[in-house]
N, C-alpha and C positions, 0 to 999 in steps of 0.2 A: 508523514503521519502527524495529524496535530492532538494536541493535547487530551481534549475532548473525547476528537474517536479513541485515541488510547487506552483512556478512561473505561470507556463505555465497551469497546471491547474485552476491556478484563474481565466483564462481568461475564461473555461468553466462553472465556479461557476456560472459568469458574465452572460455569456449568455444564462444559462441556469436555472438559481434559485436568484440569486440577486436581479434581475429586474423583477421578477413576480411574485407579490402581488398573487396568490393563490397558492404558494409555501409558506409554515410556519415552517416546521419541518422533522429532517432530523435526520441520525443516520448514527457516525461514526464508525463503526463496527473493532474492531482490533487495539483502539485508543490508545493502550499503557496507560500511567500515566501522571498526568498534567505537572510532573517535568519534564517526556521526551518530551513533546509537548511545552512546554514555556521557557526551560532551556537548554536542552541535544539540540532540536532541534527546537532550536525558527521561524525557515522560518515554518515550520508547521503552529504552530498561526496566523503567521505576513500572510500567504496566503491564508490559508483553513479557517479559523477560523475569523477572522477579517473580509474581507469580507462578513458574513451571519450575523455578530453580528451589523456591520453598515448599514446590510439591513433590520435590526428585525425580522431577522431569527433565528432560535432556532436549536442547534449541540448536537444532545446527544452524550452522550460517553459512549462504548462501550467495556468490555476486557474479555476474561477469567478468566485472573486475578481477584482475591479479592482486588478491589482499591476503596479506602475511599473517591479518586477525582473522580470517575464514576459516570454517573447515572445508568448503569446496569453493571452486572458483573453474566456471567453464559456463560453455553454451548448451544451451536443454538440449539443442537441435544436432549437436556434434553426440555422434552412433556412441562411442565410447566414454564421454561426459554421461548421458542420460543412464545406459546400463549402468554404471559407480553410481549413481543414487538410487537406481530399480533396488540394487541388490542393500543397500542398508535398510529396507522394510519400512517406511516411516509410518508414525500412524496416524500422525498428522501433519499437514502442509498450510505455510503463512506464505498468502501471496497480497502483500498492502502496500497499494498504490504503486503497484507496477505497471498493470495493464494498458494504461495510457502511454506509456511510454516504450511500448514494442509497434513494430509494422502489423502484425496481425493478434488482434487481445484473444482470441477464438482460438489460434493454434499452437497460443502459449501455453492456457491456461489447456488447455486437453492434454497436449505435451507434457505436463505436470502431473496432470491426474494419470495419465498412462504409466508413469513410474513407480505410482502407491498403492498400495495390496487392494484389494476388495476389503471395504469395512472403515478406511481411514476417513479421517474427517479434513474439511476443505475450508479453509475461513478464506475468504477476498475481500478487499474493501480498494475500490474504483471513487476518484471525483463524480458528481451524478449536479452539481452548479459548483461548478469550481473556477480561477482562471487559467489561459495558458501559462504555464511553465515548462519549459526545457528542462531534459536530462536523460538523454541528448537533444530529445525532440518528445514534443506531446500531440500526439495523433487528434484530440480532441474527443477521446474516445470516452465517452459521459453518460453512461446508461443506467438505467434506473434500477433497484434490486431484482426486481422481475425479468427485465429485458438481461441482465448479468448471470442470472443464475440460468438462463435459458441456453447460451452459449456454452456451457459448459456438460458435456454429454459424459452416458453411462454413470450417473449419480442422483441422487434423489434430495431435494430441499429440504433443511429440518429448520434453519430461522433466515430471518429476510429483515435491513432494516434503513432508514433514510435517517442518518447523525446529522443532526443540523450544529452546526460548529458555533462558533465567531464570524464576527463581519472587520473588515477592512480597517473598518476604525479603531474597531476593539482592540487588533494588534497593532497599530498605529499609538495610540494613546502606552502603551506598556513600551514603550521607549522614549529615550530621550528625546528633549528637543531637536537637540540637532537630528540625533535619530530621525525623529519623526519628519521634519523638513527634508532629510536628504532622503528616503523610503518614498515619501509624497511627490518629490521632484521628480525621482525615478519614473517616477510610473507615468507621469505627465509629459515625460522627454519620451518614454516607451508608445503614448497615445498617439503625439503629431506626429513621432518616425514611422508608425505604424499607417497613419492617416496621411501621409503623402505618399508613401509607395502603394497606397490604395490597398492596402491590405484587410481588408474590410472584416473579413473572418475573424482573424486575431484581433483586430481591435473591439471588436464586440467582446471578447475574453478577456479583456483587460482589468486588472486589478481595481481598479477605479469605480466599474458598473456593481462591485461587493463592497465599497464603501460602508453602505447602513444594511448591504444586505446579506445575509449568513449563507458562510460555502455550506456543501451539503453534501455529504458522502455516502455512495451506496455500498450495506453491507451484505454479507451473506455467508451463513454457513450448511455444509451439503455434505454427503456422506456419499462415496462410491460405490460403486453398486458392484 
């Protein structure tokens, strides 16, 4: 998650779960590690996180990963993982900037919603012009708010939005020199590696074609029906 969306989604936290006393508990689903949440990427905390903790909201966390800062840690798709979070009620689900990064975005993100009562609310936010990035793998899966909130069945859209971020330069220039020569080099050794194995796809995704031009994140939020 970068800065921006963070931002910009607080303001939907606000209106949609901050200020409503029968809103109590919620699950970040794809939460990374606390050192990545508070340290690697502190606007996470400082947005998503703080917010619900100054409403006496309660944020589990969520990974695949085995992490010792989670409260759960398992596969949606494993019978006994998914029942353990049917039965905690949530009332709301954060799913940010996961979906690109499963084999199917469509049977995750239902698998999710199939855990949460009738009534609960659904935030996602997907890249919609982002580049490739791994973690472990990025499907390229870039759809636009409309085409994201469409995948996702037995729920109904209440906001829909296209965050236009930074551009390539912009976080280029907010580092050092050396910083920025070694970040630029990167990406210029990741273009020709890519362009002699002919890897034509990923190279059109390359950090380089966002230069001057701003990533752009599709959001949305949907209530279950």
């Amino acid at each position: 998650m970068r800065p921006i969306e963070s931002k910009l989604i607080k303001k939907f936290i606000y209106k949609y779960i901050a200020n409503d006393d029968l809103i109590l508990k919620g699950l970040d689903i794809g939460s990374s590690t606390l050192a990545f949440r508070t340290k690697i990427k502190p606007h996470i905390y400082e947005n998503i996180y703080v917010p619900l903790i100054s409403s006496n909201k309660k944020l589990y966390t969520s990974d695949l990963k085995q992490e010792i800062d989670n409260d759960f840690s398992g596969d949606i798709f494993d019978s006994d993982f998914f029942n353990l979070l049917k039965k905690q009620k949530f009332d709301f689900l954060f799913c940010f900037n996961v979906l690109e990064h499963v084999e199917s975005p469509k049977a995750f993100i239902n698998r999710c919603v199939d855990f949460l009562p009738s009534g609960s609310l659904v935030f996602v936010s997907v890249p919609f012009s982002y580049p490739h990035h791994n973690d472990p793998i990025d499907t390229l899966f870039r759809p636009s708010p409309s085409e994201l909130s469409s995948i996702v069945t037995n729920s109904i859209l209440l906001d829909e939005l296209v965050i236009v971020d930074d551009t390539f330069i912009q976080d280029l220039l907010r580092l050092s020199f050396t910083g920025f020569l070694s970040r630029f080099l990167s990406e210029l050794l990741k273009f020709g590696y890519d362009l002699v194995r002919f890897k034509f796809l990923i190279l059109r995704q390359n950090r380089l074609f966002w230069l001057f031009r701003p990533y752009k994140i599709s959001f949305v939020v949907l209530k279950k029906l």
